[in-house]
ZAMARGU-4260 file (C-alpha; in steps of 0.2 Angstrom, whole numbers, plus 5000, padded with zeros to 4 digits):
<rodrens>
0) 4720/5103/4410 | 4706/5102/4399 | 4691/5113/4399 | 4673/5109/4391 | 4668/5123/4376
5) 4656/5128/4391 | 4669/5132/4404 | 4679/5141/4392 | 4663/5153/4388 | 4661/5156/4405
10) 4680/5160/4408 | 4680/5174/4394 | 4666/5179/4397 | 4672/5182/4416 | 4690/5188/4410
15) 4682/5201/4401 | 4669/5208/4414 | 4685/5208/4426 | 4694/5218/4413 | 4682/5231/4412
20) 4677/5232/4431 | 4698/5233/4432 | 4698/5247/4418 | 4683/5258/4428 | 4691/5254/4444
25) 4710/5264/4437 | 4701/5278/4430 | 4694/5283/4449 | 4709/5275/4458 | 4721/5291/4447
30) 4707/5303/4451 | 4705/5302/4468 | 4720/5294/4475 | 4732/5308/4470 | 4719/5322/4479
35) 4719/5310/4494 | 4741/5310/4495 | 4739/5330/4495 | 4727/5329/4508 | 4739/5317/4518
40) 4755/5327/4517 | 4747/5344/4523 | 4742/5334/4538 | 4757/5329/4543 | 4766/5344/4538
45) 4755/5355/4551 | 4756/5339/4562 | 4777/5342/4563 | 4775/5361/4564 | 4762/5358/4581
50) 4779/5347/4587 | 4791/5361/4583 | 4782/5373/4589 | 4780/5365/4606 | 4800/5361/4605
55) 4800/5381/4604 | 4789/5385/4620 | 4798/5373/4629 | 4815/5381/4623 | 4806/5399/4627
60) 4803/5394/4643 | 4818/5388/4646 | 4827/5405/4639 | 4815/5414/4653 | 4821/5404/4667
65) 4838/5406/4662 | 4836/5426/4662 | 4828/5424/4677 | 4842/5414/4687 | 4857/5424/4678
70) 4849/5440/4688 | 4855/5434/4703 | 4868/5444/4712 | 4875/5426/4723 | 4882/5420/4704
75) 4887/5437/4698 | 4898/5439/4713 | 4902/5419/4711 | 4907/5422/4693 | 4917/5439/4696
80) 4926/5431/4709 | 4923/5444/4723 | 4917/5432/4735 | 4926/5418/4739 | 4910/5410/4748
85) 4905/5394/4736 | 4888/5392/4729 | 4877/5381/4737 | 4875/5366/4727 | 4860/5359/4735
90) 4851/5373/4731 | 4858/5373/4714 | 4852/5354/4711 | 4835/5360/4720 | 4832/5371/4708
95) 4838/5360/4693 | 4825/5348/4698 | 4812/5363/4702 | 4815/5367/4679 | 4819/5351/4675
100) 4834/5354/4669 | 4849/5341/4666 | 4864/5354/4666 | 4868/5370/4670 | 4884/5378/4668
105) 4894/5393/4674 | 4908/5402/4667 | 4918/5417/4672 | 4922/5433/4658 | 4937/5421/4648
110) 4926/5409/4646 | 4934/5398/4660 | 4920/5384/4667 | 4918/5388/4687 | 4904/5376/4690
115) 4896/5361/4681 | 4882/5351/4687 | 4873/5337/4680 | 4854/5330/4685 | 4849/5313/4685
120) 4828/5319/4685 | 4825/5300/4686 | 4833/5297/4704 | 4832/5316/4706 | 4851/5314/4709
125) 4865/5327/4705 | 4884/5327/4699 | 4897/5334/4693 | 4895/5335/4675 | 4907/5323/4667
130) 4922/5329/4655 | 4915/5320/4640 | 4897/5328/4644 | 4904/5347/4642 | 4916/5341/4625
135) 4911/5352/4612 | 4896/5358/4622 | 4900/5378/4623 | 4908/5378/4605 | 4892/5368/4599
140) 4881/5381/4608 | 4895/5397/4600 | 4898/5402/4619 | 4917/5409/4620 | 4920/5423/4630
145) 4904/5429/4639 | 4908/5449/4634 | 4904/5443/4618 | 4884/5434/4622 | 4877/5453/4626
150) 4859/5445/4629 | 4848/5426/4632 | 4850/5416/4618 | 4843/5398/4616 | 4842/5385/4604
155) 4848/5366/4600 | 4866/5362/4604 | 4875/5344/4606 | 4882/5336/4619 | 4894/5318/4617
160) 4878/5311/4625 | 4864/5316/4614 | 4856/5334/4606 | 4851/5346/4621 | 4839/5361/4622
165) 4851/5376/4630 | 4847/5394/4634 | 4861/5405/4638 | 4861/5420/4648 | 4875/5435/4651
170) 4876/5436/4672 | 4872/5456/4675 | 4867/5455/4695 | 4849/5458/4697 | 4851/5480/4688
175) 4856/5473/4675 | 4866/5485/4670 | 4884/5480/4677 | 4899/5471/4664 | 4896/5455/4662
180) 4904/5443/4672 | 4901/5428/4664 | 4888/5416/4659 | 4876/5405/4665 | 4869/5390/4654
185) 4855/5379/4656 | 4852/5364/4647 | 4840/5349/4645 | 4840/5334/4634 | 4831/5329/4621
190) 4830/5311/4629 | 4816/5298/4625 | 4806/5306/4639 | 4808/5323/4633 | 4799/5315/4617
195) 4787/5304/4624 | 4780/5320/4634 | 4776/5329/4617 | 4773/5312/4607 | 4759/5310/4625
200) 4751/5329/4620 | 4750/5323/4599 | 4747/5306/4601 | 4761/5301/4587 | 4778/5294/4586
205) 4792/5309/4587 | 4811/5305/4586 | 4823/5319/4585 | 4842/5316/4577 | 4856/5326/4573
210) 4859/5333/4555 | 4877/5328/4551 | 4888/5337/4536 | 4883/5329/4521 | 4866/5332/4526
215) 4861/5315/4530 | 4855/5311/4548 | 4867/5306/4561 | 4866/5296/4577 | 4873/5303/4594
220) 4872/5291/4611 | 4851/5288/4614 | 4846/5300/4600 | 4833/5292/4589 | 4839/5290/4569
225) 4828/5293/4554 | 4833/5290/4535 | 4830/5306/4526 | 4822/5301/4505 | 4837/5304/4493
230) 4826/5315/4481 | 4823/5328/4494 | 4837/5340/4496 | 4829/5352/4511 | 4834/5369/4514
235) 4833/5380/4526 | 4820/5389/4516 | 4811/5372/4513 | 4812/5364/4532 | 4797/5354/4531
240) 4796/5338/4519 | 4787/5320/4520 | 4790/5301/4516 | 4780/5286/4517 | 4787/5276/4529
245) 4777/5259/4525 | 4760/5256/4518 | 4752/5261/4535 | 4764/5273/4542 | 4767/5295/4534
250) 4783/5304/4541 | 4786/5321/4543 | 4803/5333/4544 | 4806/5347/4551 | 4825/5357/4555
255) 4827/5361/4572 | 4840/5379/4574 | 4853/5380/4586 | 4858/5395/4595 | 4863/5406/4579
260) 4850/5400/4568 | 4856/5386/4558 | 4847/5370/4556 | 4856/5357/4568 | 4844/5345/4571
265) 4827/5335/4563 | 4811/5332/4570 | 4803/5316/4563 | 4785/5313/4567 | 4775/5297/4562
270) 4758/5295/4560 | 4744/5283/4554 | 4738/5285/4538 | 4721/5287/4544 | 4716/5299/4529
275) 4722/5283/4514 | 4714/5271/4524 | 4699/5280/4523 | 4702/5282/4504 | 4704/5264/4501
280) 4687/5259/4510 | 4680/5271/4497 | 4687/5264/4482 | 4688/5246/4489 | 4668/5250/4491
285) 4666/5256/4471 | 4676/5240/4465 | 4666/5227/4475 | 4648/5238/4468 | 4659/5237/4449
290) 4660/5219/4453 | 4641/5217/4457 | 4634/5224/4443 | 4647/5211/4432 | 4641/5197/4439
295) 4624/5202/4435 | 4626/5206/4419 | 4639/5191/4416 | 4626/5177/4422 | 4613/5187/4409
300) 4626/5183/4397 | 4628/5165/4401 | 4609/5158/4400 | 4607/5168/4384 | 4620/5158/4378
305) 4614/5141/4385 | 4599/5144/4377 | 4604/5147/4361 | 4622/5136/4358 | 4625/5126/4371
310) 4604/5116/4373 | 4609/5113/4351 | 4627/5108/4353 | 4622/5095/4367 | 4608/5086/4356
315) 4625/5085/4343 | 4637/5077/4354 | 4622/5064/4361 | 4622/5060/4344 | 4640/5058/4340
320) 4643/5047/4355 | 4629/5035/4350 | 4638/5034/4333 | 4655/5031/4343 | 4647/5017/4355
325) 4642/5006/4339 | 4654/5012/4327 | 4662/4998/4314 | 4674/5004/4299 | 4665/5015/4287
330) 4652/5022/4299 | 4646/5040/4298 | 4634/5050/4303 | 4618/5048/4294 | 4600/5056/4291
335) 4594/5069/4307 | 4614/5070/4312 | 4618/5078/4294 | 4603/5091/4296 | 4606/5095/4314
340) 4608/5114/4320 | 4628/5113/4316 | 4628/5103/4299 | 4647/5109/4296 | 4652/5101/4310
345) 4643/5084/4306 | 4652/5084/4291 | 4670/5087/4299 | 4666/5073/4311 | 4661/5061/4294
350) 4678/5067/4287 | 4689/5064/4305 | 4681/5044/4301 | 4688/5043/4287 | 4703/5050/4292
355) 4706/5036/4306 | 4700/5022/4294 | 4716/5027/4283 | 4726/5030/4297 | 4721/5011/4304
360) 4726/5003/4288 | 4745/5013/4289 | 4747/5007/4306 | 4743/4989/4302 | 4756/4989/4289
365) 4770/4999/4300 | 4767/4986/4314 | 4770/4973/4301 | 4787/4982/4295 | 4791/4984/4314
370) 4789/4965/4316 | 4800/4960/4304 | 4813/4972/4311 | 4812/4965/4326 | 4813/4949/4321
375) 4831/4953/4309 | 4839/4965/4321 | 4855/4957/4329 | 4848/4965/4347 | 4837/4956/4359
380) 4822/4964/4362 | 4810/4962/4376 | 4796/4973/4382 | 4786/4972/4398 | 4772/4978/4406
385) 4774/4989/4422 | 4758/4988/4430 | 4754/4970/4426 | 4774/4964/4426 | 4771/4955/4413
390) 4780/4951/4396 | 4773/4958/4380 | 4782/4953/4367 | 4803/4947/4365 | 4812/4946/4347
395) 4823/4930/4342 | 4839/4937/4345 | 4832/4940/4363 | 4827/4922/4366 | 4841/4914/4359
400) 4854/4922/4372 | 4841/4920/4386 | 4841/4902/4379 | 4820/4901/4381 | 4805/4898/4369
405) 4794/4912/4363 | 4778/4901/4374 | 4786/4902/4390 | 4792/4920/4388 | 4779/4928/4383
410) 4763/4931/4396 | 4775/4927/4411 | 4779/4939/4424 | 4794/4952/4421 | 4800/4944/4438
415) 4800/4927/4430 | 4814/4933/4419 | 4823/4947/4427 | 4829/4932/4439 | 4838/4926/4426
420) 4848/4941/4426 | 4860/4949/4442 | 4850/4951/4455 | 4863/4964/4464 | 4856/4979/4448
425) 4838/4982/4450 | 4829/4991/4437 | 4829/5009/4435 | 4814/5020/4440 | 4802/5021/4424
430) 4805/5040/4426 | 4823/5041/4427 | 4824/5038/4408 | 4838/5028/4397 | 4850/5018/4406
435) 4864/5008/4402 | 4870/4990/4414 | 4883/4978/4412 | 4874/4964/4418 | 4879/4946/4419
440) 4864/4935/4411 | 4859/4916/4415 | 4858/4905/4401 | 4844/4892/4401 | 4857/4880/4402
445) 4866/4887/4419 | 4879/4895/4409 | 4884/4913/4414 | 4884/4927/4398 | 4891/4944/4400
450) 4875/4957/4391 | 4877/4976/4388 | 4857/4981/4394 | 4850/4996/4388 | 4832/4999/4398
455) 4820/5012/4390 | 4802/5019/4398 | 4790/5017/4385 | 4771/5024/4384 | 4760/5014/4373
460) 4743/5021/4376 | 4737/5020/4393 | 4751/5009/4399 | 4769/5012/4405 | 4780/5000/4398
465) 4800/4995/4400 | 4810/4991/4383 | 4823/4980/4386 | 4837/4978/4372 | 4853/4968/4377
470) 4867/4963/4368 | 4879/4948/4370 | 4897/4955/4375 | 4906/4938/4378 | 4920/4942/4365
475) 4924/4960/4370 | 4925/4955/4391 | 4935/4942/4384 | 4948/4955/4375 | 4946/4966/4389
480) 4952/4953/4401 | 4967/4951/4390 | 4969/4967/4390 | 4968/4968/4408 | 4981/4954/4409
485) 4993/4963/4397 | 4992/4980/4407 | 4998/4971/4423 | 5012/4963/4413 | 5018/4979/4407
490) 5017/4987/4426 | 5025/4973/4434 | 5041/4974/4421 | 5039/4994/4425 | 5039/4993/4443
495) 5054/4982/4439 | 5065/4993/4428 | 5060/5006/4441 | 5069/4996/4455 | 5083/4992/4445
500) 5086/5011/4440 | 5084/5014/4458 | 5098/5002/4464 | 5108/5010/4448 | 5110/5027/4455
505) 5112/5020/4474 | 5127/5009/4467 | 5132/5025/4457 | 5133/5034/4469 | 5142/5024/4483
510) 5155/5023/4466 | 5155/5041/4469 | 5157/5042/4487 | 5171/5029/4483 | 5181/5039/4471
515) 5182/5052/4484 | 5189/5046/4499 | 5205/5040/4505 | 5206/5020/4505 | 5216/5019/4521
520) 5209/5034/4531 | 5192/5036/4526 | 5193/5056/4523 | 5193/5065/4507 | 5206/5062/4493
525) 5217/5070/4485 | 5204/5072/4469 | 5191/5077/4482 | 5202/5089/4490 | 5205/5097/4470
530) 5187/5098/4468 | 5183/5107/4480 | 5197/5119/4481 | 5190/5126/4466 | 5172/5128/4472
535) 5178/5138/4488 | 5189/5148/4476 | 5176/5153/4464 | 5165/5155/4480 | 5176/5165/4488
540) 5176/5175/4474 | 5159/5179/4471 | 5157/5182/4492 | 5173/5193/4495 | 5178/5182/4508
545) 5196/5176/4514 | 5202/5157/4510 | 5215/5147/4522 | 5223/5131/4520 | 5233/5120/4530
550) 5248/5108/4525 | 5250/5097/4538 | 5265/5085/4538 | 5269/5069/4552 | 5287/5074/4559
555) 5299/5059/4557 | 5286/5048/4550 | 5298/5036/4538 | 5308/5034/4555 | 5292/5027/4565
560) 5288/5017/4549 | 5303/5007/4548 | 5305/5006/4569 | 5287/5003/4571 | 5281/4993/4554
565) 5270/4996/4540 | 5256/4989/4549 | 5259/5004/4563 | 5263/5017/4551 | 5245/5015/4543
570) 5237/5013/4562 | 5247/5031/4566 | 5240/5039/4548 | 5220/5033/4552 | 5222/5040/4570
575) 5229/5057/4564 | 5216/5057/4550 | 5202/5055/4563 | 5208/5067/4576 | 5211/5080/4559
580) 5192/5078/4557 | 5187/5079/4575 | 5194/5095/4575 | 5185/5103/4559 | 5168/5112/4569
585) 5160/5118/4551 | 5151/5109/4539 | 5160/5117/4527 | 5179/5115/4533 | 5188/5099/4523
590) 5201/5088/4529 | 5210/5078/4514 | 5223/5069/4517 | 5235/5075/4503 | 5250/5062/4500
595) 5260/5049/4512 | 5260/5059/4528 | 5252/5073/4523 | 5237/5082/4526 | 5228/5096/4520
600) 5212/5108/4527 | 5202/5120/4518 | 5195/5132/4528 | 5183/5144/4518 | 5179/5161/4527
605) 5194/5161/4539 | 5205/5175/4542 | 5225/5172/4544 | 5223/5174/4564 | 5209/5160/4564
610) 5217/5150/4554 | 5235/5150/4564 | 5222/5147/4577 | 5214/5131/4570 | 5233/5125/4566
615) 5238/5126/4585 | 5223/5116/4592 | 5228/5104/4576 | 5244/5103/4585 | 5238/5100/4600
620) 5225/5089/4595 | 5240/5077/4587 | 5252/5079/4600 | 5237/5075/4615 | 5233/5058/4606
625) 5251/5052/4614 | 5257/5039/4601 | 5274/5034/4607 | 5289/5037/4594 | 5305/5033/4601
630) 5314/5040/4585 | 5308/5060/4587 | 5323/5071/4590 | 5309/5084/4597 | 5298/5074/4607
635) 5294/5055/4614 | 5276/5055/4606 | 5270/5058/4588 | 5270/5077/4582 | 5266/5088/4567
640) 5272/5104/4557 | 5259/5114/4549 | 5259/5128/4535 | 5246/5140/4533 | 5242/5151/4521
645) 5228/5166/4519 | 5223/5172/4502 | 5209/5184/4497 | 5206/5176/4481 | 5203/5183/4464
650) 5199/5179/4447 | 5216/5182/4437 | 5225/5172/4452 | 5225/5153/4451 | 5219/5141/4469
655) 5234/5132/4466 | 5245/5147/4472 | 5236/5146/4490 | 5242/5124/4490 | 5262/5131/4483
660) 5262/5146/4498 | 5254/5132/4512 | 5267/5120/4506 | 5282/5133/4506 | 5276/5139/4523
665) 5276/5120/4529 | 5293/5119/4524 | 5299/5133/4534 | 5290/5127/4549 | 5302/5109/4548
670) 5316/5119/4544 | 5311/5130/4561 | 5313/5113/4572 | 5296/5106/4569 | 5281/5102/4580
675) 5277/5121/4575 | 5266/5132/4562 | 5274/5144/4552 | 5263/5157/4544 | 5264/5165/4525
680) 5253/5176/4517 | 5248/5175/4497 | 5258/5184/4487 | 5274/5186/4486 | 5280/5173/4476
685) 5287/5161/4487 | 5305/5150/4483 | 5301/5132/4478 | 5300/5122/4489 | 5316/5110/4490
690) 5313/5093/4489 | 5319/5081/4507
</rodrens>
C-alpha cells in the first residue's frame, strides 16, 4: 500500500503519542491494580468464612436438637432393649420433618443399628434408609461402640449419596446420668437446597465437595465439584485460599471438619468481581483523559508541520509535475525549480532524468538484441495479450510451423490462432504459472503437427500477457510410436513363452503322474509304492509312530488265467485294484499294486490290531465282489491271502525289512490254506521266503 510523506507524518506522529499514553497508562495499571487484587481476596476470604460460619450454626443447631431427642427415656429403653414395644415411626418422621433432617439413626451399646429412617423433605415422605445410604456412614462419622461417644458430637461425614451434616448424641434417658445405651444420629444433606438456602442469605454461588486423599476435590452423587489451583497446597492451618475463576468471576476455599476435627470437606463461594470492575472503570477513565490530551497535542503537532514542510514541499511537486507533463529527452528542471525551498532535492530529480535518459538508450539496444534472438532461436515464439486477446508479436520459427505470415498473425485475436491448435486443452489460468501440453497443431495447409507447448504468464507493464513457445515434436512421436509398437511385440512373444512354459509343467507333470501309476490298474506303481515307503518311514521316525503294511496275493490266480483268458485275468486285477482302493478311508493310506497278482498297502499310524483289522475287511471286500473261479480248491469265487506286518521304525533299520516280514507273513498265510491273513511282527529275522 502506498502512503503520501503526509500520511506517514501523521501515522508516527500518532504511533508515538499512543506509545507514550500506553507507557503512563502501565505505570498506574502496576500501581493500583495490585492494591485492588488485595482488596478483592480479603473480600472473598471473609465472604467464605460468613458461609462457614453459617455451616457451623446450622451444624450447632443440629448438635442441640440431637441432645435434646437422645434425652428421651422411649429411645433409651428402645435402645437397651428393655421394652419390647416399637417406636413409633410416624412420630419419628413427624419430627424428622419438624428439624429438617434427612436421616436419623439408632444404635444399641455394640454398635448394632436398631432403626434407620430416611426423609424425603420434598414430598415430606419417609423410608427405610437404604443399605448403600448407611455404607460407610458410621465409620465416616468415627461412631463404633456408643460406650466409646461419652458426649454430642457434630460435624461433616459422608454418605454414598452425597456429604452430610451429622450430630451424634450418647442416649442417657432424660437424668442423664445412666450407662449409655446407645446412640442416636441425625443427619442432613448438604444437597443443592441446603446450599441455595445459604447461597439465598449471601447472594453468591456456593458449592460444597469432598476433599479426597491426594488432596484434590472429589465428586460424590449430587455434590457439586470445584478444581482447587495447583500452586496452593492448603493446610489445615491455612484453610482459607482464592482463585480467579474467569475474568468476571473470584472463588473462595474454605475446609469444612468432620466429627474429629480433620478437614473432610471444601466450601467454594463464587462472587462477582465487583471491586476490579470498579478498578477498570477507573483506569479505563485515566487512559481515555491520556488519550485526549494526545490528540490535542498531536493535531498541534500536525499544522505546525503543514505550515512549515508540507505548504513548501507541495509548491515542489506542482513544479515537477508540470516538468513531467511536457518532458522531452534532456529536460530538467530549470530557473525558480533550482532555488526552491528544497534545492537538494531539485537536483536529485535532474540527476533521476538523466539516469532514465541512459537507461532508455540500454533498453533500446537489449530490445534489439532480444529481436534478433528471437528471430534465430529454433523455438516458436508467440505472445498475446490477455485483456485485448490479441497477438503482439510471434518469431519465424513460430510461423513457419503454424504455416502463417507475420501480417495475418500479428493484431488478430489469440482466439483466431488458438483454433488452430486442439480445442479439447484450454489454456491455463494466467495465475496458475508455467505449464507444459502436448498439443496437436493445425498446419495452414490442413496437415496435423504434434507440438510440445510451453505457456508462461508474463507482466509487461500494466498488462498481463501469455508467452507461448512450442516446439515441433513430429520425429520423437514418431520414435515413440515405434517404440510403442516394439514394446507390444516383445509382450505378445512374452505372453507366449509364458503359455508355453505353462503347458510345459502341465505335460510335465501329467509325465509325472504317469510314471507313477500302474498302466493296467490305475493305482500306484511299484516305483510309487518305493517312494513313498521311504517318506512314511522317515516320518515315522521323526513322529514315534507305528508303520503296517499289507502283501496281498490273488489265490490261484495263473489257474483262472489260463481257464478264463488273458483278457479276464487283467478284468479280475482292475476290479481287485479298485475294491483295494475303495477300501483305504485315509488320505494317507496307499494301495500299490506290487507285481502280477500282487498288491501292497502302506498304512502309516496303524497298530498291528488295526492293521489285521483293515486285512480282514480287505478280505471280505474281495471275496464279496463274487468273481466266479471254477479252479479254487477253497472257494467258487475269487479270494485273497494277505501278510501284515507292524514295525516301530528306526533309523539304523532299513523300510525294506517291513516289505521282507509282509512278504514272509504272506507266505505263511497260503501255506495255512489261503483266503486267510497271517500276522508277523518286525524283528525277528524271518526265513526267506521260498520261491512257488
Amino acid at each position: 500500500m502506498h502512503l503520501s510523506l503526509r500520511a506517514k507524518t501523521i501515522i508516527i506522529l500518532s504511533l508515538t503519542l499512543l506509545v507514550l499514553a500506553g507507557a503512563l497508562y502501565t505505570i498506574s495499571e502496576s500501581m493500583l491494580r495490585s492494591q485492588f487484587l488485595e482488596l478483592e481476596r480479603k473480600d472473598a476470604q471473609e465472604n467464605v468464612q460468613r458461609v462457614k460460619c453459617a455451616i457451623s450454626t446450622d451444624v450447632n443447631a443440629l448438635a442441640a436438637d440431637a441432645a435434646n431427642s437422645a434425652a428421651s427415656d422411649e429411645l433409651y429403653a428402645f435402645a437397651s432393649g428393655r421394652t419390647n414395644a416399637p417406636l413409633d415411626i410416624d412420630m419419628i418422621d413427624y419430627t424428622m420433618r419438624n428439624l429438617h433432617l434427612h436421616l436419623l439413626v439408632i444404635t444399641d451399646s455394640p454398635g448394632n443399628i436398631l432403626l434407620a429412617r430416611s426423609m424425603n423433605l420434598i414430598t415430606h415422605r419417609g423410608s427405610d434408609a437404604p443399605s448403600e445410604v448407611l455404607a460407610g456412614l458410621l465409620a465416616s462419622a468415627h461412631l463404633g461402640a456408643s460406650q466409646t461417644v461419652p458426649s454430642v458430637s457434630s460435624g461433616l461425614a459422608q454418605s454414598a449419596q452425597a456429604l452430610i451434616l451429622v450430630a451424634s448424641a450418647p442416649l442417657r434417658g432424660t437424668q442423664g446420668t445412666g450407662p449409655i445405651n446407645g446412640t442416636l444420629l441425625m443427619g442432613r444433606y448438604l444437597d443443592d437446597t441446603f446450599t441455595r438456602r445459604i447461597q439465598g442469605a449471601a447472594g453468591m454461588k456456593i458449592a460444597v465437595s469432598l476433599l479426597s486423599t491426594d488432596d484434590q476435590p472429589a465428586t460424590g452423587g449430587n455434590q457439586p465439584t470445584h478444581n482447587r489451583p495447583a500452586s496452593i497446597n492448603p493446610t489445615p492451618e491455612t484453610d482459607v485460599w482464592t482463585e480467579i475463576s474467569s475474568p468476571t468471576v473470584i472463588s473462595s476455599y474454605v475446609f469444612l471438619e468432620d466429627v474429629s476435627g480433620s478437614p473432610m470437606g471444601v466450601v467454594k463461594v463464587e462472587q462477582p468481581r465487583e471491586i476490579m470492575r470498579v478498578a477498570s472503570k477507573t483506569t479505563s477513565f485515566f487512559l481515555f483523559a491520556l488519550l485526549f490530551i494526545s490528540l490535542i497535542v498531536g493535531g498541534m503537532g500536525l499544522f505546525v508541520t503543514e505550515w512549515l514542510v508540507f505548504a513548501r514541499l507541495n509548491r515542489l511537486v506542482s513544479d515537477i509535475a508540470e516538468l513531467g507533463r511536457n518532458a522531452k529527452p534532456g529536460s530538467r528542471l530549470q530557473g525558480k525549480d533550482r532555488e526552491s525551498e528544497l534545492p537538494g532535492l531539485a537536483e536529485a530529480i535532474n540527476d533521476m532524468l538523466s539516469a532514465l535518459d541512459n537507461s532508455r538508450e540500454s533498453l533500446d539496444k537489449e530490445r534489439e538484441q532480444l529481436q534478433r534472438i528471437l528471430e534465430t532461436i529454433g523455438v516458436g515464439i508467440l505472445l498475446a495479450d490477455t485483456e485485448t486477446d490479441r497477438v503482439i508479436d510471434v518469431n519465424p520459427v513460430g510461423l513457419s510451423i503454424l504455416g502463417r505470415g507475420h501480417e495475418e498473425t500479428v493484431g488478430v485475436t489469440r482466439s483466431s490462432i488458438l483454433k488452430h491448435i486442439d480445442e479439447t486443452h484450454t489454456a491455463p489460468n494466467e495465475d496458475a504459472g508455467i505449464r507444459n501440453h502436448e498439443w496437436h497443431a493445425y498446419h495452414a495447409d490442413g496437415s496435423v503437427i504434434p507440438v510440445l507447448l510451453t505457456v508462461v504468464p508474463l507482466q509487461l507493464g500494466e498488462r498481463l500477457c501469455l508467452l507461448y513457445s512450442y516446439i515441433d515434436i513430429s520425429d520423437r512421436k514418431l520414435a515413440e510410436k515405434r517404440t510403442r509398437a516394439e514394446i507390444e511385440q516383445r509382450r505378445q512373444r512374452e505372453e507366449e513363452l509364458v503359455q508355453l512354459q505353462s503347458e510345459l509343467r502341465i505335460a510335465n507333470k501329467k509325465l509325472r503322474d504317469l510314471s507313477l501309476l500302474d498302466v493296467l490298474t490305475g493305482i500306484s506303481n511299484r516305483r510309487h509304492f518305493d517312494q513313498r515307503l521311504e517318506r512314511e518311514w522317515a516320518r515315522a521316525i521323526r513322529d514315534d509312530r507305528p508303520l503296517s503294511l499289507l502283501m496281498v496275493d490273488i489265490d490261484f490266480f495263473k489257474a483262472y488265467n489260463d481257464t478264463y483268458g488273458h483278457v479276464a485275468g487283467d478284468r479280475c486285477l482292475i476290479d481287485v485294484a479298485s475294491a483295494l482302493a475303495r477300501s483305504m478311508r485315509r488320505p494317507a493310506d496307499l494301495v500299490a499294486r506290487y507285481g502280477g497278482e500282487e498288491f501292497v498297502t502302506i498304512l502309516p499310524n496303524t497298530t498291528a490290531d488295526g492293521a489285521i483289522e483293515v486285512a480282514e475287511h480287505l478280505r471280505g471286500d474281495i471275496a464279496s465282489l463274487g468273481i466266479d473261479h471254477s479252479q479254487s480248491s477253497i472257494a467258487p469265487y475269487l479270494t485273497v491271502s494277505i501278510g501284515v506286518a507292524t514295525a516301530q521304525p528306526t533309523s539304523d533299520v532299513s523300510p525294506y525289512s517291513l516289505v521282507r516280514t509282509a512278504d514272509t507273513a504272506l507266505y505263511r498265510a497260503k501255506k495255512e490254506g489261503r483266503n486267510r491273513v497271517h500276522y508277523l511282527p518286525v524283528g525277528d529275522d524271518p526265513p526267506p521266503r521260498p520261491t512257488w
